[in-house]
HTML snippet that shows the backbone in 3Dmol.js (N, CA, C, O; Angstrom):
<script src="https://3Dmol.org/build/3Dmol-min.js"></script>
<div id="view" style="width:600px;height:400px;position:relative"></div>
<script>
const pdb = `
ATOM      1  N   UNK A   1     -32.024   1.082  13.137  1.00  0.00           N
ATOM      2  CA  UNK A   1     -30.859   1.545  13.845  1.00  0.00           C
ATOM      3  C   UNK A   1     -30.001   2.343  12.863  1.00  0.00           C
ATOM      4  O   UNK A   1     -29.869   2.040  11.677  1.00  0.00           O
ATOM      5  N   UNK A   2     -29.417   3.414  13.477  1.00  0.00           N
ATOM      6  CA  UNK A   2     -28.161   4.511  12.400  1.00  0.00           C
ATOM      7  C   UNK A   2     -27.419   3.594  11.849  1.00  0.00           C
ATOM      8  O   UNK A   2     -27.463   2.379  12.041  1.00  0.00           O
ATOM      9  N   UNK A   3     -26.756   4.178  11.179  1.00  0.00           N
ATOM     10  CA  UNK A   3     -25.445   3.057  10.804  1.00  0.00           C
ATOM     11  C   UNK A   3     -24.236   3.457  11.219  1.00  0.00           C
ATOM     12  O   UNK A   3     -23.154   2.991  10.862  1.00  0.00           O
ATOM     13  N   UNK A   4     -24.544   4.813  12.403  1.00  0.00           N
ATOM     14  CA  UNK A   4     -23.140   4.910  12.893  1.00  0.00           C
ATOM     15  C   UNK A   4     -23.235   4.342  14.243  1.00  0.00           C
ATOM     16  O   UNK A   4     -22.336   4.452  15.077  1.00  0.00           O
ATOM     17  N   UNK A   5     -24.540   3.626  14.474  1.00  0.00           N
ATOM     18  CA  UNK A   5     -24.636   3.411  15.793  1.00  0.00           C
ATOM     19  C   UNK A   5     -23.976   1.473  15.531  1.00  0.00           C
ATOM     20  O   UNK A   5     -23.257   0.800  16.269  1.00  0.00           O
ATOM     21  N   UNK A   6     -24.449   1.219  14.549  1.00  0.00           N
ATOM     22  CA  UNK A   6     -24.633   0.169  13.995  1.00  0.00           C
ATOM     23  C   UNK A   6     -23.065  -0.337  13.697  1.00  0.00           C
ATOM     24  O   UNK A   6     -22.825  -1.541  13.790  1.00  0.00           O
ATOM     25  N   UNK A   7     -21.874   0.716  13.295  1.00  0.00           N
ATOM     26  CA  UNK A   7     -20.734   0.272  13.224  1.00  0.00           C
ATOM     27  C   UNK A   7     -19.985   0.339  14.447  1.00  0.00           C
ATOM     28  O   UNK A   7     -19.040  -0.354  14.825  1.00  0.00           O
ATOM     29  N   UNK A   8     -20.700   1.498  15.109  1.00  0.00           N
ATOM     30  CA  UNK A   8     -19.725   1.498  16.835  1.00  0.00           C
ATOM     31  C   UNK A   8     -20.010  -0.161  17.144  1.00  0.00           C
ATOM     32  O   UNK A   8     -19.123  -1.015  17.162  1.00  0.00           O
ATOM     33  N   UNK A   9     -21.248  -0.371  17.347  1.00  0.00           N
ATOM     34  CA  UNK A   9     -21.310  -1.548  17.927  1.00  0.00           C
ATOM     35  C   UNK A   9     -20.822  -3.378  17.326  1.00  0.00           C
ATOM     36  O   UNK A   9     -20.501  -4.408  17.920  1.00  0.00           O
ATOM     37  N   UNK A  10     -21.009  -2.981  15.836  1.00  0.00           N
ATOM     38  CA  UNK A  10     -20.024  -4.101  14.990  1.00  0.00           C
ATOM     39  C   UNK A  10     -18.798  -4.181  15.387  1.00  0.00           C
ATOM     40  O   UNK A  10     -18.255  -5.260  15.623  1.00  0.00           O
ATOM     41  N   UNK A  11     -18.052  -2.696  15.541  1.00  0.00           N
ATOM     42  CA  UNK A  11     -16.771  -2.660  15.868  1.00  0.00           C
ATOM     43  C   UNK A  11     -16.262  -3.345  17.825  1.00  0.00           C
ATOM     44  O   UNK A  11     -15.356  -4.010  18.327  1.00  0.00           O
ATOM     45  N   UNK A  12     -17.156  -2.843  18.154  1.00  0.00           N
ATOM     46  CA  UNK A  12     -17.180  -3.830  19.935  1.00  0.00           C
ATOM     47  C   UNK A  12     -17.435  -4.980  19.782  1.00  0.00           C
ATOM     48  O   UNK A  12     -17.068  -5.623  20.766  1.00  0.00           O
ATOM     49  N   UNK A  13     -17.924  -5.626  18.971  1.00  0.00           N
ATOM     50  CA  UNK A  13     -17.659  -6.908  18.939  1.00  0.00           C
ATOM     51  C   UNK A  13     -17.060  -7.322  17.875  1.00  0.00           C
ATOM     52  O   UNK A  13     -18.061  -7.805  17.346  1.00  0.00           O
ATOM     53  N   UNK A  14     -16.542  -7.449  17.411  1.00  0.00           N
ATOM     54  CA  UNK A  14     -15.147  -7.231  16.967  1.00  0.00           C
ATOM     55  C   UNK A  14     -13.951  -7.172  17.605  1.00  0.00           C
ATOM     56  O   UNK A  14     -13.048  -8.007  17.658  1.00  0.00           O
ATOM     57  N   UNK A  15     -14.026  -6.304  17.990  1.00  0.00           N
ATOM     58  CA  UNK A  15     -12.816  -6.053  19.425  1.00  0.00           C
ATOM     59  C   UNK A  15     -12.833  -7.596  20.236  1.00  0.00           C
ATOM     60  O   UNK A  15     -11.869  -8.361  20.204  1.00  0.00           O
ATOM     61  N   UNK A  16     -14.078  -7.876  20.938  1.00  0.00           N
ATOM     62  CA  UNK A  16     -14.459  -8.654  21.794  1.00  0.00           C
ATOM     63  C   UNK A  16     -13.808 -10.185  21.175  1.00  0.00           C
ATOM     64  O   UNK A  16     -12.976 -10.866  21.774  1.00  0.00           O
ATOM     65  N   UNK A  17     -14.363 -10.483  19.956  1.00  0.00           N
ATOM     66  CA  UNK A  17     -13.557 -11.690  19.381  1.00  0.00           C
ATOM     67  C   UNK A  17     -11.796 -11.659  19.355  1.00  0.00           C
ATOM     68  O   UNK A  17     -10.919 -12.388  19.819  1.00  0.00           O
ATOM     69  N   UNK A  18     -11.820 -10.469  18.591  1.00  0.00           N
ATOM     70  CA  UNK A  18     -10.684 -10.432  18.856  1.00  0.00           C
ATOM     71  C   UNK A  18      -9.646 -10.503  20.236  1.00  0.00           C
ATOM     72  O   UNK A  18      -8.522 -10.973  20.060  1.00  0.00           O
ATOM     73  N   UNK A  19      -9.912 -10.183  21.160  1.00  0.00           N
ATOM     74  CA  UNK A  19     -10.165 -10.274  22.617  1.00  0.00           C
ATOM     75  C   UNK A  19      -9.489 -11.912  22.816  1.00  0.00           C
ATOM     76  O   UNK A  19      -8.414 -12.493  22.965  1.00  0.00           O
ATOM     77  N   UNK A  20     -10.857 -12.140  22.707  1.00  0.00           N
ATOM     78  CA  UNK A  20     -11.229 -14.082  22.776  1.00  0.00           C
ATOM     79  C   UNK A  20      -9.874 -14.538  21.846  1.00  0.00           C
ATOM     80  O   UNK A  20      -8.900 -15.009  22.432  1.00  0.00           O
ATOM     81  N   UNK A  21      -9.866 -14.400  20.611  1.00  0.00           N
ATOM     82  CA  UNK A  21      -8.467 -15.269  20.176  1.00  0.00           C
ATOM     83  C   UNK A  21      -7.233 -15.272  20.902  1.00  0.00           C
ATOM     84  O   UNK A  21      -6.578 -16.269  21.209  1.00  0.00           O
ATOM     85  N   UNK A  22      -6.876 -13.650  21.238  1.00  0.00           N
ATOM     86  CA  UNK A  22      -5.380 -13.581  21.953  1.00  0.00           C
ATOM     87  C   UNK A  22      -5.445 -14.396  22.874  1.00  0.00           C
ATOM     88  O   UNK A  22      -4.601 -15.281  23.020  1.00  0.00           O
ATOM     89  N   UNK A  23      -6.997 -14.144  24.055  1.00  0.00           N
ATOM     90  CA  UNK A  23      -6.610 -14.961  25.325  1.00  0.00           C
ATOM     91  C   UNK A  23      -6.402 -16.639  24.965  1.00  0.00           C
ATOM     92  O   UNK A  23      -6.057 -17.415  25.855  1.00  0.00           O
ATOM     93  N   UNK A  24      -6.585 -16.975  23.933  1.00  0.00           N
ATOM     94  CA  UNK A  24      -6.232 -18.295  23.344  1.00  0.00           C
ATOM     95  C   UNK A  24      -4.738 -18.241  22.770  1.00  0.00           C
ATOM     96  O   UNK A  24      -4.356 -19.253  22.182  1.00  0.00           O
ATOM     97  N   UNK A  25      -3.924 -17.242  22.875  1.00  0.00           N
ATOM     98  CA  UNK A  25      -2.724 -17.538  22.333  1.00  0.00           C
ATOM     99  C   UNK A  25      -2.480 -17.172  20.835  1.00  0.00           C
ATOM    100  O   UNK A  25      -1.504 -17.473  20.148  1.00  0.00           O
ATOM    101  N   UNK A  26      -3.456 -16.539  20.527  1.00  0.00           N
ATOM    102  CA  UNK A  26      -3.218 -16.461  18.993  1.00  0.00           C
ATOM    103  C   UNK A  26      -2.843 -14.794  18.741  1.00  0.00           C
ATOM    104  O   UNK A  26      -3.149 -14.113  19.720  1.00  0.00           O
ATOM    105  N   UNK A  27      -2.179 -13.952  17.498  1.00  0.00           N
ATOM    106  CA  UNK A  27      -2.328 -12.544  17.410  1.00  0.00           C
ATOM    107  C   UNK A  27      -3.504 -12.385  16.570  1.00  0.00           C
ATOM    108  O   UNK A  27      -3.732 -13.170  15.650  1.00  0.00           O
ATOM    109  N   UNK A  28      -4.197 -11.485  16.823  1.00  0.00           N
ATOM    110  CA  UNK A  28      -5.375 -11.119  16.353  1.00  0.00           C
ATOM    111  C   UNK A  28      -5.107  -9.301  16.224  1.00  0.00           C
ATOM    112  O   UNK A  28      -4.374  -8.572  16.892  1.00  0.00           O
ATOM    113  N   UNK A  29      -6.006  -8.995  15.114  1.00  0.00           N
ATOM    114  CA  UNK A  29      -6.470  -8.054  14.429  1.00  0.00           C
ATOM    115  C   UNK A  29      -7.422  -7.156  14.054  1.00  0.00           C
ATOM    116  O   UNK A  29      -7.398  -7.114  12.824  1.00  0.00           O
ATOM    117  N   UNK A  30      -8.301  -6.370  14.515  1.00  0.00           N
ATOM    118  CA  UNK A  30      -9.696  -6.146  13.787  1.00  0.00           C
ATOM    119  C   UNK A  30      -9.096  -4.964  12.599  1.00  0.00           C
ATOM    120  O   UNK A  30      -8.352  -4.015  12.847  1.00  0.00           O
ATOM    121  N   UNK A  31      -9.583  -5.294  11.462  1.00  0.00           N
ATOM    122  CA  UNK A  31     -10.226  -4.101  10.216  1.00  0.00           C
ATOM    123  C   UNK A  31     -11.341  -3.686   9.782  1.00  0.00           C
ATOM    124  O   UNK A  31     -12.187  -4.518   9.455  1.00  0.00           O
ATOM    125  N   UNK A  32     -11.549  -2.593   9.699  1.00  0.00           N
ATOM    126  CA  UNK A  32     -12.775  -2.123   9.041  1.00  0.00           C
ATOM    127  C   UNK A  32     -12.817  -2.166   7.273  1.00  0.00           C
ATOM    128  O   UNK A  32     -11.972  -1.557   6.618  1.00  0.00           O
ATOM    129  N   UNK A  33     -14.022  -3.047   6.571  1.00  0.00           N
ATOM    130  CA  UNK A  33     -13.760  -3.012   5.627  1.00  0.00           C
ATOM    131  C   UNK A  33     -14.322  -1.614   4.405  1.00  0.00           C
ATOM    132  O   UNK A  33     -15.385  -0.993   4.395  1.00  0.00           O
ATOM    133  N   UNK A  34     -13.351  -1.522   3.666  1.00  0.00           N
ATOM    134  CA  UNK A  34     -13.837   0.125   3.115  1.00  0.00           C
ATOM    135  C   UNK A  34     -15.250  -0.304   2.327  1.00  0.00           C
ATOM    136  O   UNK A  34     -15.572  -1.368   1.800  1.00  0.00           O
ATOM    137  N   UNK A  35     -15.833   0.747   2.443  1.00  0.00           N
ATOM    138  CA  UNK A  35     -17.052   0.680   1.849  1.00  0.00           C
ATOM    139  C   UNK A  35     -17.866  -0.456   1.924  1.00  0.00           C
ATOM    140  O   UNK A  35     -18.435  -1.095   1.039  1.00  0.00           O
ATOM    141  N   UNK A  36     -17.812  -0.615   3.320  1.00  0.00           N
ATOM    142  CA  UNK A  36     -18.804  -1.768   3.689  1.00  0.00           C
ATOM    143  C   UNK A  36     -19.270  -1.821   5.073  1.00  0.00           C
ATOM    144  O   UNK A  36     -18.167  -1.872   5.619  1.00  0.00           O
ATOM    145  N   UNK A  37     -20.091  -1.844   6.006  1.00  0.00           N
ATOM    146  CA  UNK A  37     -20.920  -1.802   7.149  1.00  0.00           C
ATOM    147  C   UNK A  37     -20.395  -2.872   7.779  1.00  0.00           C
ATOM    148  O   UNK A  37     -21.275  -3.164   8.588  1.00  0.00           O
ATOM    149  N   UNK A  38     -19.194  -3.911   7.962  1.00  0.00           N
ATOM    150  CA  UNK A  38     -17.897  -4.623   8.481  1.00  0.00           C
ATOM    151  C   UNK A  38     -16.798  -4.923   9.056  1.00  0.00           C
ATOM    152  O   UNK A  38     -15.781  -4.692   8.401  1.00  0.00           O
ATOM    153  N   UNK A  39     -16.723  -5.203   9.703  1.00  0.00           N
ATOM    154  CA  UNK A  39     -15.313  -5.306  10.507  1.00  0.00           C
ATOM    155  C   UNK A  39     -15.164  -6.851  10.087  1.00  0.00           C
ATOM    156  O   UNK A  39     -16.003  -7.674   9.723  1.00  0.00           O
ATOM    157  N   UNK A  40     -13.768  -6.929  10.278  1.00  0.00           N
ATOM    158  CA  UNK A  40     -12.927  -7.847   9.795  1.00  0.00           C
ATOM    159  C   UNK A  40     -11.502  -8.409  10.855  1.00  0.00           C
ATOM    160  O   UNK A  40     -10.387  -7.915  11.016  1.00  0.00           O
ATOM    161  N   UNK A  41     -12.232  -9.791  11.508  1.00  0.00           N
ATOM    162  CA  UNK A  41     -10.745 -10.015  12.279  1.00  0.00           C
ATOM    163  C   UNK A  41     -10.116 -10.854  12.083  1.00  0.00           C
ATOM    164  O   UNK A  41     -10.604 -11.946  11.792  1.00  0.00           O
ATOM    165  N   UNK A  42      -8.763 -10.645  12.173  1.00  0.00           N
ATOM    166  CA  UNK A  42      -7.865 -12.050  11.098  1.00  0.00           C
ATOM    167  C   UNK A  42      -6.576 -12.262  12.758  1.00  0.00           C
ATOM    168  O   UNK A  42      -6.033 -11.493  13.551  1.00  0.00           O
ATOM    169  N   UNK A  43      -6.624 -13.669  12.544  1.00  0.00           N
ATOM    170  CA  UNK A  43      -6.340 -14.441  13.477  1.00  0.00           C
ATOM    171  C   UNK A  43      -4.474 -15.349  12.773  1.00  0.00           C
ATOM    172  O   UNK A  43      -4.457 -16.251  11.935  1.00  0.00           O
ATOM    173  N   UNK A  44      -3.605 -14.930  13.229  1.00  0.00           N
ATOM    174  CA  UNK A  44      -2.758 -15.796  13.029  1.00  0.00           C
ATOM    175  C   UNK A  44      -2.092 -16.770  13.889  1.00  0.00           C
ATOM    176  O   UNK A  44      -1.843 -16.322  15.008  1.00  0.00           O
ATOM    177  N   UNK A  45      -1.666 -18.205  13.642  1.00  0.00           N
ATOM    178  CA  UNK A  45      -0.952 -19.202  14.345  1.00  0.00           C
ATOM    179  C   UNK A  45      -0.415 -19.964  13.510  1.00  0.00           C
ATOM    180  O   UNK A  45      -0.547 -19.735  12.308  1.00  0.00           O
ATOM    181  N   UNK A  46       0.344 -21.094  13.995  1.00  0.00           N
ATOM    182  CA  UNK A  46       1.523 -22.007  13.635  1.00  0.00           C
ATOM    183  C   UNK A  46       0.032 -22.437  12.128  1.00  0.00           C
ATOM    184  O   UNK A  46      -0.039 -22.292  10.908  1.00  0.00           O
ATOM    185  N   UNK A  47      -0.825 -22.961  13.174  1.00  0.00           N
ATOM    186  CA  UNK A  47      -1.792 -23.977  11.827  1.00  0.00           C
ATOM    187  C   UNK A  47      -2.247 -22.899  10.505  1.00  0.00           C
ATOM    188  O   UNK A  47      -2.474 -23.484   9.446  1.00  0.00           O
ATOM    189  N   UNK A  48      -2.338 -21.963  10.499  1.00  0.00           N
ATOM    190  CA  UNK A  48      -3.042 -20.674   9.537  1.00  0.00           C
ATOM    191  C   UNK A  48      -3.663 -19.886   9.941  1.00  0.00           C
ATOM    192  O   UNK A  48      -3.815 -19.734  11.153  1.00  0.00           O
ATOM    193  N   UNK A  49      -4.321 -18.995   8.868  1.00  0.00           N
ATOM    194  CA  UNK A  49      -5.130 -18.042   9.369  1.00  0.00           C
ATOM    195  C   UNK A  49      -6.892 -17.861   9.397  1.00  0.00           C
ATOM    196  O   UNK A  49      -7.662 -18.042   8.454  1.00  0.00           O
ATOM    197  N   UNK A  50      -7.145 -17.539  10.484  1.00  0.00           N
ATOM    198  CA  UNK A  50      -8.634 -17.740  10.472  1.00  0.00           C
ATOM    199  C   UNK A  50      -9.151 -16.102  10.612  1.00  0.00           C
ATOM    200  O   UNK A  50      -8.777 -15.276  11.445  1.00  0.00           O
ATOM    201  N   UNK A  51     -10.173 -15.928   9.464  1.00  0.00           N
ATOM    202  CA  UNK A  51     -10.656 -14.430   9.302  1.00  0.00           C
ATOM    203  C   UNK A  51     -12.171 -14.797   9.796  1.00  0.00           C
ATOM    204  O   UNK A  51     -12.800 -15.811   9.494  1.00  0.00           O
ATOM    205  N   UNK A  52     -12.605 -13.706  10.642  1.00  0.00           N
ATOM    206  CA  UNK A  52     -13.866 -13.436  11.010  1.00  0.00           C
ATOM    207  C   UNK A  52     -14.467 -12.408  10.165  1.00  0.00           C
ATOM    208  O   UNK A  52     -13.917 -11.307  10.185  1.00  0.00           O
ATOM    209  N   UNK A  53     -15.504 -12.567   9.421  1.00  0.00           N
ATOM    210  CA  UNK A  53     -16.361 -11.514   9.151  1.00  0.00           C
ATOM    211  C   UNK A  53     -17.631 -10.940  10.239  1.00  0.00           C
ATOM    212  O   UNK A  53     -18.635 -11.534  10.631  1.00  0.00           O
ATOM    213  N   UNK A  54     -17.158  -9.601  10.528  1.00  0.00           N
ATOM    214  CA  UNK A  54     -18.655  -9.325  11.460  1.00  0.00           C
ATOM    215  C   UNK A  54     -20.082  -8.229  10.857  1.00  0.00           C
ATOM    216  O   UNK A  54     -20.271  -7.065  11.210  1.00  0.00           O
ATOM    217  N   UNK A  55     -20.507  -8.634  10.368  1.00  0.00           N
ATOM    218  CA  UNK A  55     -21.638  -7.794   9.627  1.00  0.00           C
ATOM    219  C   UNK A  55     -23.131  -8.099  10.140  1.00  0.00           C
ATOM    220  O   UNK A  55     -24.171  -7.778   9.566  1.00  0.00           O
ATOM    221  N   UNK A  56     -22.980  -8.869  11.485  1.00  0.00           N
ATOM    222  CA  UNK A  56     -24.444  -8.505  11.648  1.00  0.00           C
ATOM    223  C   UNK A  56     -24.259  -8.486  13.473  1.00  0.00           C
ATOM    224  O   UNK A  56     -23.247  -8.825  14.087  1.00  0.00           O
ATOM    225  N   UNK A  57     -25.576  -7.979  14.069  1.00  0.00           N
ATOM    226  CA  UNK A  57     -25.051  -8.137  15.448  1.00  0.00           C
ATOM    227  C   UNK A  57     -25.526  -9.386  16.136  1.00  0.00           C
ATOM    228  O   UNK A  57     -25.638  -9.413  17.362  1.00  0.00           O
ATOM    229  N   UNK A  58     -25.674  -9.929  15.737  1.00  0.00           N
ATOM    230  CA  UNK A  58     -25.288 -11.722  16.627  1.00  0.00           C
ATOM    231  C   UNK A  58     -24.879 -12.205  15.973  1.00  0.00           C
ATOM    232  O   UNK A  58     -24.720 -11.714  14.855  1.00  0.00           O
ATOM    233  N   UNK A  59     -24.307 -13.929  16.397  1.00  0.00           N
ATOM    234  CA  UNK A  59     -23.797 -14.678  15.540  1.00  0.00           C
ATOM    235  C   UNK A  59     -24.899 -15.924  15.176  1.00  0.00           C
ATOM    236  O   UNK A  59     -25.892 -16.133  15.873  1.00  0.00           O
ATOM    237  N   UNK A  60     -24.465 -16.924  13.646  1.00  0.00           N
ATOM    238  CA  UNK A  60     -23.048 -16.803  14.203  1.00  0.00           C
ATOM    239  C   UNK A  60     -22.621 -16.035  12.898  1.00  0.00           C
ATOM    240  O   UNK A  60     -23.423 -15.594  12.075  1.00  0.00           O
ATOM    241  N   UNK A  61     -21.026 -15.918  12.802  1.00  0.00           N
ATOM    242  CA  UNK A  61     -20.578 -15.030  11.963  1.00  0.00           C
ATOM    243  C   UNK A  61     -20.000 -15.783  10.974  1.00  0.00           C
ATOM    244  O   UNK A  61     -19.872 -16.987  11.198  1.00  0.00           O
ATOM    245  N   UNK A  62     -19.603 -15.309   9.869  1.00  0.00           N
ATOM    246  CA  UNK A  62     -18.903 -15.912   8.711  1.00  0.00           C
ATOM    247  C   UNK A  62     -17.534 -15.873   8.786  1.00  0.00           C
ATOM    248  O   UNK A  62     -16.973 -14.788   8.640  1.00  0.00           O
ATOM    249  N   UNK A  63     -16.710 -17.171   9.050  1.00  0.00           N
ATOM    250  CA  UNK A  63     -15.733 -17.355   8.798  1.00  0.00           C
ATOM    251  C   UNK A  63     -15.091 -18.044   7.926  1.00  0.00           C
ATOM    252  O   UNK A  63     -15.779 -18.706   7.149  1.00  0.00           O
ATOM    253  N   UNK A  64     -13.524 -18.100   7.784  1.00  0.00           N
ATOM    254  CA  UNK A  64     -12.774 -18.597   6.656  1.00  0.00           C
ATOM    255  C   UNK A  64     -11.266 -19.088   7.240  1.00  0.00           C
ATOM    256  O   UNK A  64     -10.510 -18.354   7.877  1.00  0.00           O
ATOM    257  N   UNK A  65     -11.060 -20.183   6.959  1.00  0.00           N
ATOM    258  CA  UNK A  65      -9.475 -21.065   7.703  1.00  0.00           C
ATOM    259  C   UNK A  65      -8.918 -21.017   6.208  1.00  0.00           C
ATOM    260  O   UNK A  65      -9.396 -21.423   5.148  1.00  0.00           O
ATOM    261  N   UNK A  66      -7.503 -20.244   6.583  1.00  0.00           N
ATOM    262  CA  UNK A  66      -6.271 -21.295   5.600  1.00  0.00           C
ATOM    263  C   UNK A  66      -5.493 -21.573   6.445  1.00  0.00           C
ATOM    264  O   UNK A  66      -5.116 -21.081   7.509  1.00  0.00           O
ATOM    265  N   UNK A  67      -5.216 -22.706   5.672  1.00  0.00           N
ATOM    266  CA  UNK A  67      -4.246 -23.807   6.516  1.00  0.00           C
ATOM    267  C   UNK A  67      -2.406 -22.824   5.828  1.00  0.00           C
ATOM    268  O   UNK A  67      -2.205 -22.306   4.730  1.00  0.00           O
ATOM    269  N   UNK A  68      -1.725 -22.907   6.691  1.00  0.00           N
ATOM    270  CA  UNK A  68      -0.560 -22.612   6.224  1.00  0.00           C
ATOM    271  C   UNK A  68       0.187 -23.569   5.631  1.00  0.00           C
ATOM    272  O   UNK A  68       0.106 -24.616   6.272  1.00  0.00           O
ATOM    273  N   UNK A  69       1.179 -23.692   4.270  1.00  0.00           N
ATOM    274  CA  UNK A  69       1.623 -24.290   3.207  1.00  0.00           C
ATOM    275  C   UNK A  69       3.219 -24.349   3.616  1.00  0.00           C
ATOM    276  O   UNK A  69       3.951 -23.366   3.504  1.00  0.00           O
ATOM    277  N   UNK A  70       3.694 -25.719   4.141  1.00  0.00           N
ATOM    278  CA  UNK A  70       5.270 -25.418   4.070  1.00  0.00           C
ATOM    279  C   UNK A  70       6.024 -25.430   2.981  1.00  0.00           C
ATOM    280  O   UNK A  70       5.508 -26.098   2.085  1.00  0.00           O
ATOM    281  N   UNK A  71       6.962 -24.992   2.727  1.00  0.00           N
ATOM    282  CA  UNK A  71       7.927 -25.146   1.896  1.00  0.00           C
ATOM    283  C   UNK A  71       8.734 -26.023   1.467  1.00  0.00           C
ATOM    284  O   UNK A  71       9.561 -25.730   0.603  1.00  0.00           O
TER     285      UNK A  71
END
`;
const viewer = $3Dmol.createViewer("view");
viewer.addModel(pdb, "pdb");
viewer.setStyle({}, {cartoon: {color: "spectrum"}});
viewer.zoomTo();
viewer.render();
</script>
């Protein structure tokens, strides 16, 4: 597959997760990461932030939780 076909479609799903978090209440984000075949969606709420990595086309995908730190 191209790799421009290959990022349109990383990037739709991408979108799509991102999608899925808001309708859960959360703000969500997608980025494209530079110099990398990636999208990137970062998820914020009260508990922290949860980043999606999307680099392949199924899942599942690589993610990462921080917990938010009070003061």
């Amino acid at each position: 597959m191209k790799t421009r076909r290959k990022n349109k479609i990383l990037k739709e799903i991408a979108a799509q997760e991102a999608e899925r978090l808001i309708q859960s209440g959360c703000q969500a984000k997608v980025h494209k990461m530079v110099d990398e075949n990636c999208y990137v969606v970062t998820s914020n709420n009260n508990a922290g932030e949860l980043t999606i990595f999307i680099d392949r086309l199924e899942g599942p995908y690589h993610t990462c939780l921080t917990k938010n730190v009070s003061n």
